[in-house]
Structures are given as C-alpha cells and as structure tokens.
C-alpha positions as CSV (number, residue, x, y, z in Angstrom):
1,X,29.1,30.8,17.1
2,X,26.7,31.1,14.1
3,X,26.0,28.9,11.0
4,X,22.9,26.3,11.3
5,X,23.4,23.4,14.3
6,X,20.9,20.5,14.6
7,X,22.0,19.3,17.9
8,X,24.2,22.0,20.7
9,X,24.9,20.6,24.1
10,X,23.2,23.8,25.8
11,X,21.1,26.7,25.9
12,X,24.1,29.3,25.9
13,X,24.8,27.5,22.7
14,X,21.6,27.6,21.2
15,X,21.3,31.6,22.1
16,X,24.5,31.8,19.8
17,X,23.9,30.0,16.5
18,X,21.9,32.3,13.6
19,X,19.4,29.7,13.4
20,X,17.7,27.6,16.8
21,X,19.0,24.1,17.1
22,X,16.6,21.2,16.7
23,X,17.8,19.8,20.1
24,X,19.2,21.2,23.1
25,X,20.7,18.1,25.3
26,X,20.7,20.1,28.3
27,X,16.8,21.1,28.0
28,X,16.2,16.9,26.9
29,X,18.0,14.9,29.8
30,X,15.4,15.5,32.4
31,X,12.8,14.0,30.1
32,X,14.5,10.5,28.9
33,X,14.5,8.0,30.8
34,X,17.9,6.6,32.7
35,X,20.9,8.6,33.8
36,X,24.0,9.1,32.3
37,X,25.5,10.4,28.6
38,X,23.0,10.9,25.8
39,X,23.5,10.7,21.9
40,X,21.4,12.2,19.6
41,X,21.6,11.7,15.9
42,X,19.1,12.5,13.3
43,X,17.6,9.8,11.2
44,X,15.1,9.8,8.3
45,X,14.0,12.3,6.0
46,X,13.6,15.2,8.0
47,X,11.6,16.3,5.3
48,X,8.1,16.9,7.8
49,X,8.3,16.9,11.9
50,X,12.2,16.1,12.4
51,X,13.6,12.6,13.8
52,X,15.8,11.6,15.8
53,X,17.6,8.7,17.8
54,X,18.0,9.1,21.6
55,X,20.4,6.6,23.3
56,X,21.4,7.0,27.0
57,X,23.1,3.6,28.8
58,X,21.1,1.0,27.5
59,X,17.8,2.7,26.5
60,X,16.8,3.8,22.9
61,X,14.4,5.8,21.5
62,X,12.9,8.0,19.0
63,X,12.0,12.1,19.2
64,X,9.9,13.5,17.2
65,X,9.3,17.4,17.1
66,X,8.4,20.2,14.7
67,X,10.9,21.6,11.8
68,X,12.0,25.0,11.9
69,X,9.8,27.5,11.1
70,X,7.8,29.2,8.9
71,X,5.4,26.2,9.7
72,X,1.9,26.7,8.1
73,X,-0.9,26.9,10.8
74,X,-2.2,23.7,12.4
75,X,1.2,21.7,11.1
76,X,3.4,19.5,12.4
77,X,1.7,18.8,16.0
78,X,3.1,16.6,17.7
79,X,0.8,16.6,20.7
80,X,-1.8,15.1,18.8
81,X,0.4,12.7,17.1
82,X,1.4,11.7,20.6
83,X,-2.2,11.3,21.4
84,X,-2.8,9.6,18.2
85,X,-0.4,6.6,18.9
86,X,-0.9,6.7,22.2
87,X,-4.8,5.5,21.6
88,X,-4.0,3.7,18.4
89,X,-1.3,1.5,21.0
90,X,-4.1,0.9,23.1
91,X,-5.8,-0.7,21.0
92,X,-3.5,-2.7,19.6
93,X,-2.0,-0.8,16.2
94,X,1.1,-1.3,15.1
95,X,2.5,1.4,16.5
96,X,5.7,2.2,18.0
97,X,5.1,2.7,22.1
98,X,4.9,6.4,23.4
99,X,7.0,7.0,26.1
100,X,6.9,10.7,27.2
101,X,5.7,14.4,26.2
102,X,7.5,17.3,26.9
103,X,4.7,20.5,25.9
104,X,7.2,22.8,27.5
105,X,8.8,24.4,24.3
106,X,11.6,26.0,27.1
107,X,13.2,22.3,27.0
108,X,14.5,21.8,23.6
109,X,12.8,24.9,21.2
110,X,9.7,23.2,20.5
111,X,7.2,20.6,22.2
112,X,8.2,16.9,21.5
113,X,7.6,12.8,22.4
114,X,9.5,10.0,23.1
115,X,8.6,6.7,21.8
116,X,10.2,3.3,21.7
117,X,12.4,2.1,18.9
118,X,10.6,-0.2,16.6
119,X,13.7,-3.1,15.8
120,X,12.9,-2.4,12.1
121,X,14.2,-1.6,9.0
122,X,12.5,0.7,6.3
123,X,12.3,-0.4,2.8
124,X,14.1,2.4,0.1
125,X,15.9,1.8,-2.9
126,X,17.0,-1.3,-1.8
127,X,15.5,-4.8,0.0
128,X,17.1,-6.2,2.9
129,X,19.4,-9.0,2.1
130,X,17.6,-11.5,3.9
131,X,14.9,-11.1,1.3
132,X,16.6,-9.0,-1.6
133,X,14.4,-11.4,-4.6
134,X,11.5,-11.7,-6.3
135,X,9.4,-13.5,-3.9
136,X,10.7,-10.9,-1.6
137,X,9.9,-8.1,-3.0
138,X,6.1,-9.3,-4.1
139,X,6.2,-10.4,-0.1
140,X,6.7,-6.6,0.8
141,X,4.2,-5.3,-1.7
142,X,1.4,-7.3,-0.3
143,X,2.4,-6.9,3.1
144,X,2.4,-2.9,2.5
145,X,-1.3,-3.2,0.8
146,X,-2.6,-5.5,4.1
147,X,-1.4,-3.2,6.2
148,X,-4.1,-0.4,4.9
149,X,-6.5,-2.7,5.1
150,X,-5.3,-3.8,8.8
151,X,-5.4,-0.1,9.7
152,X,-8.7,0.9,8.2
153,X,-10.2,-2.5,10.4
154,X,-9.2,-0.8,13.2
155,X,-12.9,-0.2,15.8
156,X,-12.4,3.7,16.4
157,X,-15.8,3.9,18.1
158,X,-15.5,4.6,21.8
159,X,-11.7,5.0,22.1
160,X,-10.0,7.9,22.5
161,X,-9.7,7.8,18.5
162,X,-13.4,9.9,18.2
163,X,-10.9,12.9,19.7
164,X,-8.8,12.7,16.8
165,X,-11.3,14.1,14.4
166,X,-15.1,14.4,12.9
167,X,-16.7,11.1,10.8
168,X,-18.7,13.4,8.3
169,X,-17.3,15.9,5.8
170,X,-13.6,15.0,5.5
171,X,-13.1,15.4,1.8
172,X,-14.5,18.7,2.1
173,X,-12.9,19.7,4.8
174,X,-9.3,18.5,2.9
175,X,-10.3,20.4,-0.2
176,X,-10.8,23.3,2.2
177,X,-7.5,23.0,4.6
178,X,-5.1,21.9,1.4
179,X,-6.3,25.0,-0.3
180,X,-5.8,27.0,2.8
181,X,-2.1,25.7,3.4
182,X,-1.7,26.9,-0.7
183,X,-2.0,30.0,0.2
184,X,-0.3,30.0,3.2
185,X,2.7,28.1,1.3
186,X,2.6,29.6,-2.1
187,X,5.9,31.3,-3.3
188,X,5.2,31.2,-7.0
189,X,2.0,30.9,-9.3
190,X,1.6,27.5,-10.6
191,X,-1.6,27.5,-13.2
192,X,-1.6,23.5,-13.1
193,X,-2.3,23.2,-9.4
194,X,-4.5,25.9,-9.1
195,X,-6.5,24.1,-12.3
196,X,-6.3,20.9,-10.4
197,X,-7.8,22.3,-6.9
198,X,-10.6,23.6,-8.7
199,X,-11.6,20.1,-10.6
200,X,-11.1,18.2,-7.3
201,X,-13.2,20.5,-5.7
202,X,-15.7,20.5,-8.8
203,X,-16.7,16.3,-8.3
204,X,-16.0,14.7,-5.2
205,X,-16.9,11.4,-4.5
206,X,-19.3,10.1,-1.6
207,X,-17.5,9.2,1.7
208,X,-19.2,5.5,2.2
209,X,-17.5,5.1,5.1
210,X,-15.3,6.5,8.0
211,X,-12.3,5.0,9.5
212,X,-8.4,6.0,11.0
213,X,-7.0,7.4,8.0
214,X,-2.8,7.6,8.1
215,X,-2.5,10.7,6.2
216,X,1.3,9.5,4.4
217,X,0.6,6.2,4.1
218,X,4.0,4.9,1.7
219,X,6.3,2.5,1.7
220,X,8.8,3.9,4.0
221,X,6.6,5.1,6.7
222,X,6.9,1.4,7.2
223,X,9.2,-1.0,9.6
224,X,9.8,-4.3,8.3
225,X,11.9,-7.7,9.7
226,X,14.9,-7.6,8.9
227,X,15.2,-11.2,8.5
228,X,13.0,-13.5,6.4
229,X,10.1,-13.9,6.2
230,X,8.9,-10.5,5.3
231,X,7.0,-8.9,8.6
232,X,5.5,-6.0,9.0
233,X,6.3,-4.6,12.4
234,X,4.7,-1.4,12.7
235,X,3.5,2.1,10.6
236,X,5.0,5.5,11.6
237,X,5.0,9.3,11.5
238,X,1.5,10.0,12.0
239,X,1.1,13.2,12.5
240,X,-1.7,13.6,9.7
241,X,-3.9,11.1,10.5
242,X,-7.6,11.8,11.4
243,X,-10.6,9.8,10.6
244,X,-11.8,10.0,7.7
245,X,-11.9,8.5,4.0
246,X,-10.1,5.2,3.8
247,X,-9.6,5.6,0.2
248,X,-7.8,8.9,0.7
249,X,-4.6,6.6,1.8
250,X,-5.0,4.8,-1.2
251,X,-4.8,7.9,-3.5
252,X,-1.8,8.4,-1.1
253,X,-0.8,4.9,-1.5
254,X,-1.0,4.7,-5.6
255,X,0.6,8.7,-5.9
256,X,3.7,7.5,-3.6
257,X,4.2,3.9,-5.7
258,X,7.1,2.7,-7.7
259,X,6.0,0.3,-10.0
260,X,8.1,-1.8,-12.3
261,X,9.0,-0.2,-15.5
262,X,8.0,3.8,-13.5
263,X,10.3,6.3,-13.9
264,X,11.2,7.2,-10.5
265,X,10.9,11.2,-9.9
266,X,13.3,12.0,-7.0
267,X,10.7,14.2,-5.1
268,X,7.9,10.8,-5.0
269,X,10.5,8.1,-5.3
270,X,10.6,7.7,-1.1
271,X,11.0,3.6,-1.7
272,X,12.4,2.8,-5.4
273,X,12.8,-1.2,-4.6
274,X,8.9,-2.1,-5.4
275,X,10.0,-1.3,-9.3
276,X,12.3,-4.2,-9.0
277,X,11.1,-7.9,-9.9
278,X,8.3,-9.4,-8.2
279,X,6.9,-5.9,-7.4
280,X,2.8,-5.6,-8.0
281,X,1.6,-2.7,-10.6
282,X,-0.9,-0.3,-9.5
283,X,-3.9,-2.0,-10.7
284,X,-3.1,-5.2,-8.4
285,X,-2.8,-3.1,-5.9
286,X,-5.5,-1.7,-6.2
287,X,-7.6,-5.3,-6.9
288,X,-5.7,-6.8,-3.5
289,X,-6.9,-3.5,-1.1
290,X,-10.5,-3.8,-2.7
291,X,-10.4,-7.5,-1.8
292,X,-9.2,-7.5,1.2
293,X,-11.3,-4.2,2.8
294,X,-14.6,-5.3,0.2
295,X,-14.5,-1.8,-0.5
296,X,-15.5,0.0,-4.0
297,X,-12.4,1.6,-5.6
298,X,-14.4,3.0,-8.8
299,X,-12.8,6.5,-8.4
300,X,-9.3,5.3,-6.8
301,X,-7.6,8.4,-9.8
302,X,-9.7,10.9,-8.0
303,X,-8.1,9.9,-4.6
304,X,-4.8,9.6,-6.3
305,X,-4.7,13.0,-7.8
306,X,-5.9,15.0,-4.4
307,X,-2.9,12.7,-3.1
308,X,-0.6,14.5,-5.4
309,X,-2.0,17.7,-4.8
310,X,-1.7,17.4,-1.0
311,X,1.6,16.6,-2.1
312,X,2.8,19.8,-3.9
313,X,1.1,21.9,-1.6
314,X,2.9,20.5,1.2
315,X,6.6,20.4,-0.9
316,X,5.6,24.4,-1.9
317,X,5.6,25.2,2.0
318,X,9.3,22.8,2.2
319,X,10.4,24.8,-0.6
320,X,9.3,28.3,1.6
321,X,11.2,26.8,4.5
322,X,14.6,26.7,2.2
323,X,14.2,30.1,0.7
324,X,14.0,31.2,4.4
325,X,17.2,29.7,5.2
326,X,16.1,27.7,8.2
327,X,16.8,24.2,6.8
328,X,19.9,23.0,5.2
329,X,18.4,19.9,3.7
330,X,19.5,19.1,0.2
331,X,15.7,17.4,-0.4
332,X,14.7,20.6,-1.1
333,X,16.9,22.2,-3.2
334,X,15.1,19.7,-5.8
335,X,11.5,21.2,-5.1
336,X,12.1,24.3,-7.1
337,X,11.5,22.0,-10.4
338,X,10.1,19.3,-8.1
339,X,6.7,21.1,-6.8
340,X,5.7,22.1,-10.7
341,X,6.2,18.5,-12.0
342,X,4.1,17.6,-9.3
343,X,1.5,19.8,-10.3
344,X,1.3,18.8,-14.0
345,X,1.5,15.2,-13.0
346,X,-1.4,15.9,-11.1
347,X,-3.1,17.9,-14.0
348,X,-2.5,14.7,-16.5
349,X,-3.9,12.5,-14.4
350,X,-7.0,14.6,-14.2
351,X,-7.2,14.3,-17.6
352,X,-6.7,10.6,-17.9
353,X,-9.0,9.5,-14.5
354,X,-11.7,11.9,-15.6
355,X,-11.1,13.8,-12.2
C-alpha cells in the first residue's frame, strides 16, 4: 500500500501507507463509547487540529487530534484544548461536552478527545433555509458579536481556567510566540510581514483587562439552530485560547469578517453569507461589542492587524506542511499567493489604522 490515507482499519495498514493515517479504527474502538461498527468521516476544514465524526450504534461524536507533521512547537495540543472545554463546560460555556482523552499516541498516531456532537449547523457561504433573509442574516451577525461578549463575561477566577494561562503580559508574549512560529514556519522572505511584526511590536496598546480569550474567534467556529429563530448553540475548536486580551478576538473577529460590498479573499472568506443583506459592517460591529462588554475599542485596527498577522504566520507553516507532502488538502495549494496578500493586507491596514 502507499499513497496518503486519512482513515485505515489497522495498524498493519498504517505501517504500509508513505504517509501515517489520521485514524487507525483498530487503535480508537477501545476508547468510544458503546460496542459494535464504527464510522469515521472527516468533517470541517481540516485546515488546523483535524476533525472528525465518530458514529458507533447509536452514539455520535466528534475527534479532534493534531495534523500531520511538521507541526511548529507548542501547536495543535489537544490536551489542553481538552482541559480548556472541559473547565469552560463546567462552568457553563457553550461548549460542546468532553467525553474522553486518549494521551497514548500508540492508539491512533497522535493523542486525541472525544466530545459530544453539538446538533448544529455552521454558517458559510450560505444561511440555513429556515432563516436564509435579511432579518436572518442581521439575526446571525448580532448573535456572532453577543457571543464574544458572552465569552469574555465568563468568571475565570478560581476555576480550573487560571491553569490555562498568565493574566499579565499577553500581547507581549503573542508578539513574541507569533514571531517565534515565523521563524519556525517561514519558507520564503516576505518584506511586508516582517515590516508589519516590527510596527506591532513598536506600539502596543495597554491590556485593561484580562479574560478567556478564544484565539479563532469567526463565524464558522460557530454552531447555530438550524431552525428559526436564530440560536447560538455553542463555540468550537479551541485549541488557542488562553486568557488574555479580550480585544485580541475582536482584531480576530473584524480580520475574519465578510461585510456587505467586501471582496471575499478565498484564504479569509471562512463564512461569505454575512456580505449578503441584512449583514452588519465592521464599524457596527464594532459599536454593538463596545456596547454590550462597556469596553474601549479606540485601537480595535491594531488588534485587527496582529489578527492578520497571526494569520499569515499560521497559513506560512500550512503552506510548509504542503511542500512536505503530508497533507493533500487543496486549501493550501491557495496559500502560496494566499500568505503574501495576507501580508500586504496586513501592511495597508497599518498604514490606514496608524498601527
């Protein structure tokens, strides 16, 4: 056998592909729950930790573990992103339910979770039917904006949330660990990013305040009803949150956005149907998070910008992964043009915000 397999039915399998499968459903039975067949089928991006959907009799659920590698230092942990919804559950997030860890990388090729399946649908180029109109689409827009300020509410203090990071220095320590995983993920020069690093770094704003910061905070990181009204049932893939910064997700927020009348860029258009009617503009956005949190947004373009620059960094180390050969998704054949418009978006807005 040889070729690149996401999911083999055993470890003799596994041992004869070029390239290690994602899943190995001989390794995975004894950890999900039940008895009997399993399916596995991939869903999402697959563009950061890899997803998939576990059935077995009547049970469902979803796995989450690490790509392939080269994976930069310190990336793609799904322990702590276990740990992370396991507290943020506790205390009432909306969150999908962890079931199980498997830290035995012997099992499947990598450590992984289980969590339940969130009855959901995500939001892309295209709103449900049961709410495919204007109202509908102003309904998810402000439901996507509450939900940050839902999630940065959230009492950290004495939970198991003070693990998940430090409450003082966290822009510096992102300026520091982005710049890090550049050099780790670098595989060309790009001038505009390097220029934009250096002018984040130059003028960074106070952090007034700490809370859970998501990390990847856009639209379709987002479960909604599938049926009207519009309800948001629950936020994934967290495997970057930390506390920090509540306006980094913001920047994250704004950089990710498809506003009516945008151009969408195929490497940030993740959830095109907020450009339809009825979607909000940036600045509302921005006016409906500082209202509901009471928070000062002066420098929301600086937050933006280190957003897209977190961005390109992280696309530059998905673009190392396909000239390594060990992923076969066509997302990334786009980041070869993708990571440098990145960067001179980033650069522009620099120069507009001031940054």
């Amino acid at each position: 056998m040889s070729g690149v397999s996401d999911v083999v039915a055993s470890r003799a399998e596994a041992a004869a592909l070029d390239v290690p499968p994602l899943v190995v459903l001989e390794g995975l039975a004894p950890w999900v729950p039940g008895s009997g067949e399993i399916s596995v089928r991939r869903i999402g991006d697959g563009h950061s930790n890899e997803t998939f959907r576990v059935d077995r009799g009547d049970g469902c659920w979803i796995l989450r573990r690490p790509p392939r590698p080269p994976v930069p230092p310190s990336a793609h942990d799904v322990r702590r992103e276990h740990a992370l919804l396991s507290a943020l559950h506790a205390l009432g997030a909306r969150v999908p339910r962890p079931v199980v860890l498997c830290d035995d990388e012997r099992a499947i090729g990598a450590p992984f979770f289980l969590m339940e399946l969130v009855d959901g649908v995500v939001v892309l180029d295209r709103l449900p039917p049961a709410f495919d109109d204007p109202a509908g689409c102003r309904a998810v827009c402000e439901q996507f904006v509450d939900g940050l300020v839902e999630l940065h509410a959230i009492d950290w203090r004495g939970s198991a949330l003070e693990r998940i990071g430090r409450p003082h220095g966290y822009l510096e320590r992102q300026l520091r660990r982005w710049q890090s995983q550049w050099e780790h993920n670098r595989t060309r020069p790009l001038p505009a990013l390097e220029e934009v690093a250096r002018r984040l770094a130059a003028d960074p704003p106070v952090t007034r305040e700490t809370t859970v910061v998501h990390g990847d905070y856009k639209l379709n990181n987002i479960l909604f009803s599938t049926t009207a009204p519009v309800r948001r049932l629950a936020t994934i893939d967290w495997e970057l949150a930390t506390l920090g910064d509540p306006l980094a997700d913001l920047g994250f927020l704004l950089a990710t956005y498809v506003a009516p009348g945008d151009v969408v860029d195929p490497v940030l258009g993740f959830s095109a149907a907020t450009g339809g009617e009825g979607g909000l503009s940036r600045a509302q956005l921005v006016e409906r998070y500082a209202a509901g949190s009471g928070r000062s947004v002066a420098r929301a373009e600086w937050y933006e910008c280190l957003a897209l620059w977190k961005l390109a960094v992280l696309f530059e180390g998905s673009w190392k992964r396909h000239l390594a050969g060990t992923t076969v998704d066509p997302f990334f054949v786009l980041l070869e043009e993708g990571v440098p418009r990145l960067a001179e978006r980033a650069l522009a807005l620099s120069d507009r915000g001031g940054v």
